[in-house]
C-alpha positions in Angstrom: 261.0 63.1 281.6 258.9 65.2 283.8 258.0 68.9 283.1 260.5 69.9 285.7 262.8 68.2 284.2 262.0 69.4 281.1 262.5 72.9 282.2 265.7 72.4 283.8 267.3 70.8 280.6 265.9 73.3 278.7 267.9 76.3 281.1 270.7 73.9 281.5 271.3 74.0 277.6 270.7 78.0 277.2 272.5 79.2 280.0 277.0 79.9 279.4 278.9 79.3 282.4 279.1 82.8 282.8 275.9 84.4 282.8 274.8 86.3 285.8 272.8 84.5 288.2 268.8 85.2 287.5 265.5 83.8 289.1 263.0 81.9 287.2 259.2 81.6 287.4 257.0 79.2 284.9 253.3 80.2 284.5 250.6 78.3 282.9 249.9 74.5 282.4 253.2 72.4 283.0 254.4 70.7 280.1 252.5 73.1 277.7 255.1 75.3 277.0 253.7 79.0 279.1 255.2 81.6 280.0 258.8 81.9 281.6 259.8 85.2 283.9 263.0 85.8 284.8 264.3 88.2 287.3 268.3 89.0 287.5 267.8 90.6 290.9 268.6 87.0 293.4 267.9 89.1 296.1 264.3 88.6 295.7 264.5 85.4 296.6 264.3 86.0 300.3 260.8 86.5 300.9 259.3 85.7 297.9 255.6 85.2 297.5 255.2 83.3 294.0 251.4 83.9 292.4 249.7 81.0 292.9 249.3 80.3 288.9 253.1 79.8 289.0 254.0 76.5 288.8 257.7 76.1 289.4 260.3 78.7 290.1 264.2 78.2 290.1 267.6 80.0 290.4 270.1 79.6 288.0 273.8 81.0 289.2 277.4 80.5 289.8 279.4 79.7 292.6 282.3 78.6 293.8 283.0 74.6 294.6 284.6 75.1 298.5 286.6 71.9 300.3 284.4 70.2 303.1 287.4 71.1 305.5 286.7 74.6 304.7 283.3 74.3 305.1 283.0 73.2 308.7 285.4 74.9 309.9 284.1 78.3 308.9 287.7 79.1 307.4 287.7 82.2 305.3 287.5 81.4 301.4 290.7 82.3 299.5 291.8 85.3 298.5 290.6 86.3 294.7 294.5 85.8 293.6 294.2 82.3 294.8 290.6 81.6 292.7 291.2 78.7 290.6 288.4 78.7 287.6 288.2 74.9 287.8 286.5 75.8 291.3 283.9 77.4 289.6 280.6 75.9 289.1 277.0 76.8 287.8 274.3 76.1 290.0 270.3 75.1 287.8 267.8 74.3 290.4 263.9 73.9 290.5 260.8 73.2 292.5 257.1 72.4 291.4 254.7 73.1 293.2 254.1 69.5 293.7 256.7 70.0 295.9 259.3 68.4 293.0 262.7 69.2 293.0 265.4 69.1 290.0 269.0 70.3 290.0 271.9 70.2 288.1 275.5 71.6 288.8 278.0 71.9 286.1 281.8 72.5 285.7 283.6 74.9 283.4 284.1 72.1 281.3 280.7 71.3 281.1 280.8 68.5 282.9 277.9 67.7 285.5 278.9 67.4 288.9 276.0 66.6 290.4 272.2 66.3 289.4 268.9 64.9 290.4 267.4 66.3 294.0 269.1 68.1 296.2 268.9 70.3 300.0 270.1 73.6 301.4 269.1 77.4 301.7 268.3 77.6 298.2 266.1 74.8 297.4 264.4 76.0 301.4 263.7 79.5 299.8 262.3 78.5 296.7 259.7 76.0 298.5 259.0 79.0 300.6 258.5 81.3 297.6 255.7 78.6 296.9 254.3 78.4 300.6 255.9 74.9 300.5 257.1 73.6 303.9 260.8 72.2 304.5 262.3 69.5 305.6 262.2 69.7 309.2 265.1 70.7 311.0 267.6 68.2 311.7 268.4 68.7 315.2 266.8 70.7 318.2 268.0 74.0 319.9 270.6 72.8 322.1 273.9 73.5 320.0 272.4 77.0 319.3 272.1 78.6 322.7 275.4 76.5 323.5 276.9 79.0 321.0 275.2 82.0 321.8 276.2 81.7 325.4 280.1 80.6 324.5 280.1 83.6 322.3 279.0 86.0 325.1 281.5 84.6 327.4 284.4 84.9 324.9 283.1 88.4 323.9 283.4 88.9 328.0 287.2 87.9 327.3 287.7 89.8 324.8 286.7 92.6 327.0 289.3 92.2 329.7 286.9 90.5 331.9 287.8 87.5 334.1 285.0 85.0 334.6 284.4 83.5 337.6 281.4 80.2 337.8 278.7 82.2 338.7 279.3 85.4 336.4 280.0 82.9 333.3 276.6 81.1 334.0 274.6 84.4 334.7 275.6 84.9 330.7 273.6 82.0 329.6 270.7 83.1 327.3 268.2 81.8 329.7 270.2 83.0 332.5 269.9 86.7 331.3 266.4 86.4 330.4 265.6 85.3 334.2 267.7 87.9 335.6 266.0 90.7 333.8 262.7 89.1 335.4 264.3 90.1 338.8 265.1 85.9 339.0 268.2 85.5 341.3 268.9 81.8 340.7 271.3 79.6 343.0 274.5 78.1 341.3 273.5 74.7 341.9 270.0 75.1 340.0 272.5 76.3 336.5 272.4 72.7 334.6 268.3 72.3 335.5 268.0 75.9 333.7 269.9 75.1 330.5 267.9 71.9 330.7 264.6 73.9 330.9 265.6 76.5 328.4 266.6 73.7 325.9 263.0 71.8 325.6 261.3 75.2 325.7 263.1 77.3 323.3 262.0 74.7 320.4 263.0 76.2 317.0 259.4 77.4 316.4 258.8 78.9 319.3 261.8 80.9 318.7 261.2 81.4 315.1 257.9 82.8 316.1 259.5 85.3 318.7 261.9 86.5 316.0 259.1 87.3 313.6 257.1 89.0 316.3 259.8 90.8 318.1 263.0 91.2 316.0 265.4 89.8 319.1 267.6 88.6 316.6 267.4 91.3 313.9 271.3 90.7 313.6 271.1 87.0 312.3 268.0 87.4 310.4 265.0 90.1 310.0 261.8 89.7 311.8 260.2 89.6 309.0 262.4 87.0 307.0 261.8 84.7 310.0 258.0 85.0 309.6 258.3 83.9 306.0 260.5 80.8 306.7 258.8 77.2 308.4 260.8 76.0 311.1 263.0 73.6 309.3 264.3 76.9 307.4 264.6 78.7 310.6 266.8 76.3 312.2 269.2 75.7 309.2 269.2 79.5 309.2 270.4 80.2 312.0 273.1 77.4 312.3 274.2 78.7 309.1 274.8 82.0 310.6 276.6 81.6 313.5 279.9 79.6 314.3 280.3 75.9 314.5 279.6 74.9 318.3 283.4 73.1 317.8 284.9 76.2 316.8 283.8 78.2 320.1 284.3 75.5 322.0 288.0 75.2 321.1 288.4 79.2 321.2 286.1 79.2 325.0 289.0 76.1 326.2 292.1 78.1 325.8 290.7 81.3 328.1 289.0 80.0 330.5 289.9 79.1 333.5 289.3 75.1 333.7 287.8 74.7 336.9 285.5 77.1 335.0 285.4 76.0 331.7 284.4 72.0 332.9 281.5 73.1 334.8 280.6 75.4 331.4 281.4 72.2 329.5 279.2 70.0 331.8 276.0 72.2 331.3 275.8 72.4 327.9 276.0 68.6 327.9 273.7 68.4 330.1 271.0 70.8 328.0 271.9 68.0 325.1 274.3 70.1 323.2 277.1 68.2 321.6 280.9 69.3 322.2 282.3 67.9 319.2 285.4 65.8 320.2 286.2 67.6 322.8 284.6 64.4 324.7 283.3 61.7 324.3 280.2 61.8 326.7 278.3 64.1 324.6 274.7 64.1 325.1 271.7 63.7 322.8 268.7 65.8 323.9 267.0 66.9 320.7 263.5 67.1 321.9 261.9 70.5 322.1 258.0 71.4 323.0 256.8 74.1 321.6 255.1 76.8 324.0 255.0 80.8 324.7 258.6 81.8 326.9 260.7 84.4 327.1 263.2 85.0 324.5 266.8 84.3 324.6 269.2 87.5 324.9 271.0 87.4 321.1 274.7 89.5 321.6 274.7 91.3 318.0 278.4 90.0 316.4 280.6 92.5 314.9 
């Protein structure tokens, strides 16, 4: 058993299902027993800058277990008089600073649900604490400004306003940002722009903007972005705003279809994927990274 390992058995075993969730920071020589802080404000784990004699750090907490179905689809989590206590689970998770991870998730029962490495915003946050880098992110920037421009257009909707082709496509992030240049751009040059805008808006270059220039201060503070990599970032942001299906669905049933295929056939074209609204969806993940203007982010309500 590795000194991680160690440590995590040894907070596994001390900690009841319900205690509040705490942070955890191990100084001295692993495996030598040390010192261990812990810190019950969680909060602090955004932006934490761990002292480099640290060796590990770790958040221990509940949650609650939520169906897959749920998941992706962004539904709303039940209502507390529908909470069922076998949903409830209790989270132990570490990382060295080797770079190590070690996680366990336990039941009520005490049963272990799941143990051994694992991914997501926590175990990003805690290799950040560390000045560790991520994983890198997954897929490239296409989906996101495919969302930020559906949202602007159903938030044009929402507003009583009808959309013609040109006035939906003069509401594409890149669109805007051309515009305010004093750009007056010809329909037929719309798919070459979202193209453009897609390989140059890599998720560094915009992680970068939003740390220098808070442009998307609703989603996540400048200064939070400057503290994440760019494999953070990315599952950041995706994390924040709605699945690209779920807009998609809610853009098809107020739009006019003429307009909607020729929204439809641009953000394929950029390489964003529709879900299964068809078939054809493309794959352009590459991005280069590169000074550009920023994106317009709409703040959400």
């Amino acid at each position: 058993m590795t000194p991680l390992e160690e440590l995590l058995d040894t907070l596994d075993q001390a900690v009841a299902p319900d205690d509040p969730p705490f942070l955890v920071a191990a100084f001295g020589a692993a495996g030598d027993g040390g010192v261990l802080v812990t810190d019950d404000d969680v909060s602090r784990l955004l932006g934490w800058q761990v002292p480099p004699e640290c060796w590990a750090v770790g958040l221990v907490g509940g949650g609650t277990r939520i169906p897959l179905e749920h998941h992706l689809s962004r539904r709303a989590p039940a209502a507390p008089g529908d909470d069922d206590e076998s949903d409830h689970m209790r989270l132990c998770c570490l990382v060295g600073r080797d770079g190590s991870v070690a996680t366990v998730l336990r039941s009520p029962d005490g049963l272990i649900a799941a143990s051994g490495e694992a991914e997501g915003r926590v175990i990003d946050a805690l290799r950040r604490g560390l000045g560790l880098p991520t994983p890198p992110a997954e897929e490239g920037t296409a989906d996101l400004l495919a969302i930020l421009w559906l949202e602007d257009l159903l938030a044009a909707a929402d507003s009583g306003t009808i959309l013609g082709w040109p006035a939906a496509a003069g509401l594409h992030p890149a669109m805007r940002v051309l515009a305010a240049e004093g750009h007056d751009i010809a329909p037929e040059h719309f798919t070459m722009i979202a193209r453009v805008a897609t390989a140059a808006w890599s998720w560094e270059n915009l992680r970068l903007q939003a740390a220098q220039e808070d442009w998307m201060g609703h989603l996540i503070p400048s200064a939070l972005a400057g503290w994440m990599d760019e494999g953070m970032f990315a599952r950041w942001l995706l994390g924040e705003v709605p699945s690209l299906e779920s807009v998609t669905l809610a853009a098809q049933e107020i739009m006019d279809p003429g307009v909607w295929h020729q929204i439809a056939t641009v953000i394929r074209a950029s390489g964003a994927g529709l879900g299964t609204t068809d078939p054809r969806d493309g794959c352009l993940r590459n991005a280069t990274p590169g000074r550009v203007p920023r994106p317009r982010a709409t703040p959400r309500n």
